[in-house]
C-alpha positions as CSV (number, residue, x, y, z in Angstrom):
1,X,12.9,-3.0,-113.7
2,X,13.3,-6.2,-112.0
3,X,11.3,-9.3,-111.6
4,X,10.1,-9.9,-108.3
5,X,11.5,-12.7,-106.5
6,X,9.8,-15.2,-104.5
7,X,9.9,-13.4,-101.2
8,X,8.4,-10.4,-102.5
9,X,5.2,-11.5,-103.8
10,X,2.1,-10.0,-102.7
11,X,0.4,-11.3,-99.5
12,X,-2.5,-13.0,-101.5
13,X,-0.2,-14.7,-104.0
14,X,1.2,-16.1,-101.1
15,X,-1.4,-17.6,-99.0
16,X,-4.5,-16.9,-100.7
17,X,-8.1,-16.5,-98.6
18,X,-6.5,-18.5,-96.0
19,X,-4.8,-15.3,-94.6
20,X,-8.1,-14.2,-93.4
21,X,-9.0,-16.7,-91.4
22,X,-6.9,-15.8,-88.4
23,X,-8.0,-12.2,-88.9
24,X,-11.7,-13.2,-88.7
25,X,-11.1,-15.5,-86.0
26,X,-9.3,-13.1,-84.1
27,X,-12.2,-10.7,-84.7
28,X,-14.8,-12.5,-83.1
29,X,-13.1,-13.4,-80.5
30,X,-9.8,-11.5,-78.8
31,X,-6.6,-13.2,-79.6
32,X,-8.7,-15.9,-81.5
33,X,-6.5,-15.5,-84.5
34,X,-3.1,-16.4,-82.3
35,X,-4.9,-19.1,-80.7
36,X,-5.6,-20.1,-84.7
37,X,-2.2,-20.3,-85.4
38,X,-1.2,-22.0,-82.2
39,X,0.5,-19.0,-80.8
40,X,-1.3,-20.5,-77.3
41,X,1.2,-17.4,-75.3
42,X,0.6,-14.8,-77.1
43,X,-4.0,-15.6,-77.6
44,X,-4.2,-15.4,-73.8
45,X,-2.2,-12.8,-73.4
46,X,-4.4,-10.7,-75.8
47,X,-7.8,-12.3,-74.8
48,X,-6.8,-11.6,-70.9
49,X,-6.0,-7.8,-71.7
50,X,-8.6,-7.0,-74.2
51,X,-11.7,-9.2,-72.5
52,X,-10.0,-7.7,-69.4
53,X,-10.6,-4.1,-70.7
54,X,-14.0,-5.1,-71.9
55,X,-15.2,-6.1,-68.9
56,X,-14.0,-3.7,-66.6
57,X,-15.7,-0.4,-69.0
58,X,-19.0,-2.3,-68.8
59,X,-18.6,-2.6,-65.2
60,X,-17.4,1.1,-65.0
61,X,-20.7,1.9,-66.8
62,X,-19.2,3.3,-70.0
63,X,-21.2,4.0,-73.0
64,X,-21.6,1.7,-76.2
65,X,-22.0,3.8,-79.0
66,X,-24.9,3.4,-81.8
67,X,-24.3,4.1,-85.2
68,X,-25.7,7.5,-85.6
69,X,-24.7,8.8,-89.5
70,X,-25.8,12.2,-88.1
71,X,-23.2,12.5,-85.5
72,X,-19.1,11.6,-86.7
73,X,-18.5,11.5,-83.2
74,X,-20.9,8.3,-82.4
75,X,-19.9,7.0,-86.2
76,X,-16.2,6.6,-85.1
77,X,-16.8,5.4,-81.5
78,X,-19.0,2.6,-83.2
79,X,-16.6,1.7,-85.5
80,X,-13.7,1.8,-82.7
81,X,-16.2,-0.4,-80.1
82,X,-17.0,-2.8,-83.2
83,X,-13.5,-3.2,-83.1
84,X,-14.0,-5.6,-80.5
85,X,-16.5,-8.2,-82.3
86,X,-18.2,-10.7,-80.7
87,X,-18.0,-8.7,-77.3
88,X,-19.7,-5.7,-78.6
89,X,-22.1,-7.4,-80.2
90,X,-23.0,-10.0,-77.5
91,X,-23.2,-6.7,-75.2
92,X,-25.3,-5.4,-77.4
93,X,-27.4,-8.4,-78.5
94,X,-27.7,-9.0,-74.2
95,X,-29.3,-5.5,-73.9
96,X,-26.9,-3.8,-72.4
97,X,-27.6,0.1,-72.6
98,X,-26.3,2.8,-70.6
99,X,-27.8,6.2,-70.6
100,X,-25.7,9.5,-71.2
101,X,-22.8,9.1,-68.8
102,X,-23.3,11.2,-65.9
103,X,-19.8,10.2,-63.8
104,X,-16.5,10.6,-64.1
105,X,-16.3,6.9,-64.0
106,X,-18.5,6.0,-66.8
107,X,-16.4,8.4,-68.7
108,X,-13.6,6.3,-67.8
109,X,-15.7,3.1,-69.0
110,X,-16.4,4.0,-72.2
111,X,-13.1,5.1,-72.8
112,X,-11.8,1.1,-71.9
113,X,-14.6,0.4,-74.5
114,X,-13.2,2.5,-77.0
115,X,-9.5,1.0,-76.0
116,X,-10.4,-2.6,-76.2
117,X,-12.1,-2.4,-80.0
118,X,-8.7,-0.6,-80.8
119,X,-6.5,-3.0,-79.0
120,X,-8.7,-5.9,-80.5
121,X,-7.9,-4.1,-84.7
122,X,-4.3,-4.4,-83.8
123,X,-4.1,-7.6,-82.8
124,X,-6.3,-8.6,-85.8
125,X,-3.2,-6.8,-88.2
126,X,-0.8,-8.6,-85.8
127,X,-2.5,-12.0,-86.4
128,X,-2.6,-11.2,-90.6
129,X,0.9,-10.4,-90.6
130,X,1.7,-13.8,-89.2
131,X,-0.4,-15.3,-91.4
132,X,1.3,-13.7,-94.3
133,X,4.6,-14.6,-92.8
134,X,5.5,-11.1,-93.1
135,X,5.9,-11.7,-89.3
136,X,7.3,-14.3,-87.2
């Protein structure tokens, strides 16, 4: 077998801890992880559309999930909503409760919760992979 060369090393070898950064960064806040990098574009484009997303479920009334180990259901919405970092929790820390949704529309609302913690994991991967330079 042969030896690796120097462009296929692991992503640690590469950059060490200093990968992570971006990825926590762009954890607590949306796109913080670009903005880290000075990817100025691509941060607001992701803070607009996953703040944007934020925003507009709370406003819709949508549901923010509690971790409840005795329901999967609640489990993976909480994980999917904590997605989303420092929104959820400031949301959450703020008091913001909804009960059971009733409407259609908070329906709606909790689904752009669930979408905006999603959105907010891939752009934390997207931010890593840059960091890595497995991305340009």
């Amino acid at each position: 077998m042969a030896e690796k060369t120097a462009t296929e090393k692991t992503a640690v070898e590469k950059t060490g801890f200093a990968a992570y950064i971006p990825a926590i960064a762009g954890w607590v806040i949306p796109g913080g992880g670009h903005f880290w990098q000075g990817r100025w574009g691509r941060g607001l484009l992701l803070l607009g559309s996953i703040l944007g997303m934020f925003v507009l479920g709370l406003g819709l009334r949508g549901k923010l999930f509690v971790w409840n180990t005795k329901d999967l259901v609640d489990c993976l919405g909480w994980l999917a909503q904590a997605g989303g970092g420092g929104m959820f929790f400031v949301s959450r820390f703020l008091g913001y409760e909804v009960p059971e949704p009733a409407t259609a529309m908070a329906d709606y609302g909790t689904k752009f919760l669930l979408t905006a913690g999603l959105l907010n994991c891939l752009a934390i991967m997207d931010a890593y992979d840059i960091a890595i330079k497995r991305k340009d």
